[in-house]
RODO-2510 file (C-alpha; in nm, 4 decimals, decimal comma):
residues 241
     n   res          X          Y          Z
     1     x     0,0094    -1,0246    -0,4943
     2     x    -0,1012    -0,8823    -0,1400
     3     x     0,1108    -1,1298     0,1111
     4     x    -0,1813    -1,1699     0,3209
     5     x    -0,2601    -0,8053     0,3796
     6     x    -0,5952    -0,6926     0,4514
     7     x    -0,5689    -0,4465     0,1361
     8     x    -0,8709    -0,1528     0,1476
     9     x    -0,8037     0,0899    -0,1535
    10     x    -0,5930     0,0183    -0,4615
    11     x    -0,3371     0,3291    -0,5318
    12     x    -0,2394     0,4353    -0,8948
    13     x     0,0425     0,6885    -0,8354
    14     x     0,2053     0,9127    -1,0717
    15     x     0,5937     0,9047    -1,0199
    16     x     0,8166     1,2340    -1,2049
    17     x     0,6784     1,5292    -0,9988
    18     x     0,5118     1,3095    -0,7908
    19     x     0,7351     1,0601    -0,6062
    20     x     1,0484     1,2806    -0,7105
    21     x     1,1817     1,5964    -0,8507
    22     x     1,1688     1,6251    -1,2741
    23     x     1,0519     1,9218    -1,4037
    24     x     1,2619     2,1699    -1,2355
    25     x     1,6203     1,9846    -1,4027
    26     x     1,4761     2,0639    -1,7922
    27     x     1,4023     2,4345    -1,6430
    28     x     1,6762     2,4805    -1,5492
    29     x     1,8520     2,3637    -1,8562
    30     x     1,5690     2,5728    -2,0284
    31     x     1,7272     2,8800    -1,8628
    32     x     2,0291     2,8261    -2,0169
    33     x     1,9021     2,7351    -2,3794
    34     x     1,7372     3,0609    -2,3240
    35     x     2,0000     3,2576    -2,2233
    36     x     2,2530     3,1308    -2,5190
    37     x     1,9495     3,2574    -2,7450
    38     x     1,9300     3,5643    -2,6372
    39     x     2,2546     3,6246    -2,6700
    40     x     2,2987     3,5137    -3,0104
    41     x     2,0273     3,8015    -3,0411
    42     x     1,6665     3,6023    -2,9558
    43     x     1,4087     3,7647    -2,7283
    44     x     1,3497     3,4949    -2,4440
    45     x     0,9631     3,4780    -2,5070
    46     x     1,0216     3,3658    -2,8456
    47     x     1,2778     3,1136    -2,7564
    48     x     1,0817     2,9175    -2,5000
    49     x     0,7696     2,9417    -2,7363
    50     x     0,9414     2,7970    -3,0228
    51     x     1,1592     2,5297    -2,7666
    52     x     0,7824     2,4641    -2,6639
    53     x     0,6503     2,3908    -2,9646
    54     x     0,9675     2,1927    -3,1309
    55     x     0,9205     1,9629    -2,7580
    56     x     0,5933     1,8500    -2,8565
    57     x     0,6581     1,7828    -3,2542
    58     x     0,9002     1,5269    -3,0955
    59     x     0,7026     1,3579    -2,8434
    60     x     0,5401     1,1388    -3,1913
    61     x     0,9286     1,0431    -3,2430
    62     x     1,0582     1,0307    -2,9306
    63     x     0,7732     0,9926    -2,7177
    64     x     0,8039     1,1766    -2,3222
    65     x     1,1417     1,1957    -2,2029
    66     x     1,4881     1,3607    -2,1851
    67     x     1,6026     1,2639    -2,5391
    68     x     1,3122     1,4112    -2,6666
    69     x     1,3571     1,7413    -2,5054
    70     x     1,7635     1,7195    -2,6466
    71     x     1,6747     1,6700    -2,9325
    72     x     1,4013     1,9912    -2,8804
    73     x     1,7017     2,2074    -2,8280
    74     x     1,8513     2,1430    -3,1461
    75     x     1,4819     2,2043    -3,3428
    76     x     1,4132     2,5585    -3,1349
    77     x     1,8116     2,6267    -3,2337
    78     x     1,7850     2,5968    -3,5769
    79     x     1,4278     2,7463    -3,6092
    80     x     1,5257     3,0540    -3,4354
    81     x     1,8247     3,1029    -3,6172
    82     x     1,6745     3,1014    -3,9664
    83     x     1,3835     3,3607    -3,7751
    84     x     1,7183     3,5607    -3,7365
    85     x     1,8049     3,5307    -4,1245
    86     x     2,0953     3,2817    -4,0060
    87     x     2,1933     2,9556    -4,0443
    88     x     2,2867     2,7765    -3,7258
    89     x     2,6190     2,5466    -3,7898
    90     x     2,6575     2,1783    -3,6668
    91     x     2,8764     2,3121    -3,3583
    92     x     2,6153     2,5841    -3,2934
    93     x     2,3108     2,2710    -3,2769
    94     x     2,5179     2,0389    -3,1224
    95     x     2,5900     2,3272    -2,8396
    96     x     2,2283     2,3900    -2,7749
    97     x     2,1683     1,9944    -2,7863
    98     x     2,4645     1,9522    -2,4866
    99     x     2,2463     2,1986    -2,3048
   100     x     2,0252     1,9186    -2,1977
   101     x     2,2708     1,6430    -2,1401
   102     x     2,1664     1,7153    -1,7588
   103     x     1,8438     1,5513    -1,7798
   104     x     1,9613     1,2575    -1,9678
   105     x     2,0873     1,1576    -1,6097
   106     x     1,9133     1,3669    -1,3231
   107     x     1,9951     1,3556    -0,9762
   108     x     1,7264     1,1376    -0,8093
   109     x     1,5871     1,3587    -0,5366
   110     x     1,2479     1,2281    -0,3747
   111     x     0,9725     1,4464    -0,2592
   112     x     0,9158     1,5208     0,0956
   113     x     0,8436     1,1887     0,3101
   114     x     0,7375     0,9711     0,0429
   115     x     0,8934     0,6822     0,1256
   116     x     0,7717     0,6812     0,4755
   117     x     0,4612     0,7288     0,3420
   118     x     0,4870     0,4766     0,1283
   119     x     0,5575     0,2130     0,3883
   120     x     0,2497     0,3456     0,6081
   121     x     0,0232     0,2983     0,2989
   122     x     0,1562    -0,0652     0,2193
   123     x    -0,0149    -0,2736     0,4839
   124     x    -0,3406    -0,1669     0,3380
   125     x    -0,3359    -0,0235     0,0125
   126     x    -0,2341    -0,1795    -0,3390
   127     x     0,0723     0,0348    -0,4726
   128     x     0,0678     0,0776    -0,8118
   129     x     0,3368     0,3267    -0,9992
   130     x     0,1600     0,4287    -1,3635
   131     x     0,4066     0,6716    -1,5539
   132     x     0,4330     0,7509    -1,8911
   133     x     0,7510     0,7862    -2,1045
   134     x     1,0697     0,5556    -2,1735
   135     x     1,0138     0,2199    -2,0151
   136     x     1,4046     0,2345    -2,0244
   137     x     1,4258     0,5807    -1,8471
   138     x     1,1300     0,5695    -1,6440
   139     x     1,2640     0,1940    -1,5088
   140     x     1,5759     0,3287    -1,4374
   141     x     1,4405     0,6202    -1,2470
   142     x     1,2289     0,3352    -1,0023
   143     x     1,5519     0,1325    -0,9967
   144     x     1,7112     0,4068    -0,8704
   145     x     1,4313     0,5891    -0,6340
   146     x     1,5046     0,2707    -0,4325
   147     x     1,1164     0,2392    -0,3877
   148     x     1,0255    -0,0353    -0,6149
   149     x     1,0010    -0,2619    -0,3384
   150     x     0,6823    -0,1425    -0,2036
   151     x     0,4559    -0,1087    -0,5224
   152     x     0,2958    -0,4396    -0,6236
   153     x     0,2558    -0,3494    -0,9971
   154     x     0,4703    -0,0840    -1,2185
   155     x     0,3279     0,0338    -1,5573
   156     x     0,4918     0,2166    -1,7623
   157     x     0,3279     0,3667    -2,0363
   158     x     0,3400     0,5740    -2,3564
   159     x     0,0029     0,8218    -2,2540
   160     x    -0,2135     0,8389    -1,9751
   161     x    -0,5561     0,8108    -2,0722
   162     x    -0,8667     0,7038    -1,9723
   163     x    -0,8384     0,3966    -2,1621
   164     x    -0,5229     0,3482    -2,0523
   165     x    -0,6653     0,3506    -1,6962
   166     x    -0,9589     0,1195    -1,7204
   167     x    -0,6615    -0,1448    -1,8581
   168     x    -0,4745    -0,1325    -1,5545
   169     x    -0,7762    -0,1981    -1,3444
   170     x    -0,8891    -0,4520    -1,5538
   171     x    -0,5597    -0,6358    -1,5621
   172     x    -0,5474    -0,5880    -1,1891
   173     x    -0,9171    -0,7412    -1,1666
   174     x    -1,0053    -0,4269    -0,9612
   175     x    -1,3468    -0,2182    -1,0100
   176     x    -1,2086     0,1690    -1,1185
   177     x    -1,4105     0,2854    -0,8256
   178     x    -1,2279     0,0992    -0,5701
   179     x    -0,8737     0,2516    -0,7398
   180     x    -0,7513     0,6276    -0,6473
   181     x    -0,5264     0,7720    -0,9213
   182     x    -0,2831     0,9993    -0,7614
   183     x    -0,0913     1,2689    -0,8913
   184     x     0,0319     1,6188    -0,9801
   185     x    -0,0992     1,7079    -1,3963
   186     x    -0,4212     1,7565    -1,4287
   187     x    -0,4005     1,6281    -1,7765
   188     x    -0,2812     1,3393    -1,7469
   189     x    -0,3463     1,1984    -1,3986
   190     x    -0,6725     1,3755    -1,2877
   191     x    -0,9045     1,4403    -1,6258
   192     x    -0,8367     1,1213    -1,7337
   193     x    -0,8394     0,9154    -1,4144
   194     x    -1,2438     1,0851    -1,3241
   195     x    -1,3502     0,9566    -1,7191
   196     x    -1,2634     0,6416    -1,6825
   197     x    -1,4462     0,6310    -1,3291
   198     x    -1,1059     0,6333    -1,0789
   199     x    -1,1052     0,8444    -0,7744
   200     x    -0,8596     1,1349    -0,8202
   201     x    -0,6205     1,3118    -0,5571
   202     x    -0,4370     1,5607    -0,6587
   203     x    -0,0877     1,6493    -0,5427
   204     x     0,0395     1,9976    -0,6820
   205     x     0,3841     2,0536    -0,7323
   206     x     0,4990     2,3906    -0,7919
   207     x     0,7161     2,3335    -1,1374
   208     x     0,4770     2,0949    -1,2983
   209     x     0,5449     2,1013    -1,6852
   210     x     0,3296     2,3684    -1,8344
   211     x     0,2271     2,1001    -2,0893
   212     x     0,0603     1,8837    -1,8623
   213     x    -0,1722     2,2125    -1,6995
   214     x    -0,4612     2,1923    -1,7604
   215     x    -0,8324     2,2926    -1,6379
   216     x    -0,9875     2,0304    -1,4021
   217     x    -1,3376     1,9312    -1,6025
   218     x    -1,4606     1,8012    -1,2580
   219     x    -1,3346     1,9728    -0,9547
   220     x    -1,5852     1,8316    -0,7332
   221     x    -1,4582     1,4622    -0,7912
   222     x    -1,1256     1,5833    -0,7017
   223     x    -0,9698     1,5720    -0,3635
   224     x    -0,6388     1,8525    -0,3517
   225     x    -0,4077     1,7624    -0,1434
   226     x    -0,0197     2,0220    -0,0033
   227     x     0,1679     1,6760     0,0427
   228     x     0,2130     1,2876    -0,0499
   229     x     0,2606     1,2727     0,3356
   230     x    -0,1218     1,3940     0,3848
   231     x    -0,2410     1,0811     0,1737
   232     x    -0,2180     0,9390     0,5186
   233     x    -0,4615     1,1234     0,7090
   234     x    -0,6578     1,1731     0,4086
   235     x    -0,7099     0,7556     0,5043
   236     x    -0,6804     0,7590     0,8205
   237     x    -0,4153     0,5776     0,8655
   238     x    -0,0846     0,6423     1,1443
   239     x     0,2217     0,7183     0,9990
   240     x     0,5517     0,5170     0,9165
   241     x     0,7865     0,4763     1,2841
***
């Protein structure tokens, strides 16, 4: 699996938020679910608590993704209309639903110098992509990142967990501390990563999904980094010509 590579570190990284740009397409659809809400006579707070809450009744159905956000916007429609002593016709739901055909197919826009990055980590680090969400969506999104080609191992996965974790490494035949999780949530690439005995690095973005916030139970296991590019000094190693 290593091509004769002297490999040091095994890397588990994170991809939406992480590798590219996510979260800011559903805000910005969220902006305009919000706005049609308001003026159909919603207060804005209201609406994105309600589209919050409809979001993660689906995620059971639907699991993470952009279908089950569309499908959100339909919920958080209906519900708000009925707060409003209305009913909310078919055209009306399927109008709040076409409000998130955007992420159904984002623009794939990667992060600052990943994929140079990328390459400088590859001579002596195990690349590993471990996402969660649609195998079909998520795969797509890696087809289309053009940067499959320098992980050796992609998991895709319903939840990030700690058990989740300790499978990876233990299909890989690598010891968790040897393995660096690394990633922008908190919940599920840092918490879980520290339980289950990874090394954590954390990469902040500034629109991560307010779902996936979350306190850091062990800050000083936890190295912060601005940048993917920093990864490299972080391990002292040159970067990418």
């Amino acid at each position: 699996m290593d091509d004769g590579r002297c490999i040091e570190r095994t890397l588990f990284i994170d991809a939406d938020d992480t590798l590219w740009e996510n979260n800011i397409f559903y805000l910005r659809c969220t902006e305009c679910f919000l706005d049609m809400m308001e003026a159909l006579g919603c207060a804005r707070e209201r609406s994105q608590a309600v589209l919050d809450a409809c979001e993660h009744e689906t995620i059971p159905v639907a699991g993470f993704g952009p279908q089950g956000y569309v499908m959100a916007l339909g919920m958080a429609c209906e519900r708000l209309m009925q707060e409003l002593g209305r009913v909310a016709g078919t055209d009306l739901v399927a109008q709040a639903r076409a409000l998130g055909e955007p992420v159904l197919s984002p623009p794939m826009i990667l992060l600052p110098d990943v994929q140079p990055a990328l390459c400088a980590l590859r001579p002596t680090s195990r690349l590993v992509v471990v996402t969660k969400g649609s195998e079909a969506v998520q795969g797509e999104k890696i087809k289309r990142s053009g940067l499959g080609a320098l992980f050796d191992a992609q998991y895709i996965v319903p939840e990030k967990d700690t058990t989740t974790y300790r499978r990876i490494a233990a299909e890989l035949r690598v010891s968790p501390r040897d393995i660096w999780m690394v990633g922008n949530s908190p919940k599920s690439d840092i918490n879980p990563a520290v339980e289950a005995g990874l090394g954590a690095i954390l990469i902040p973005h500034d629109h991560t999904w307010t779902a996936e916030v979350q306190e850091i139970a062990h800050p000083e296991l936890v190295v912060t980094l601005a940048r993917f590019a920093d990864l490299l000094p972080y391990f002292a190693i040159d970067g990418c010509s």
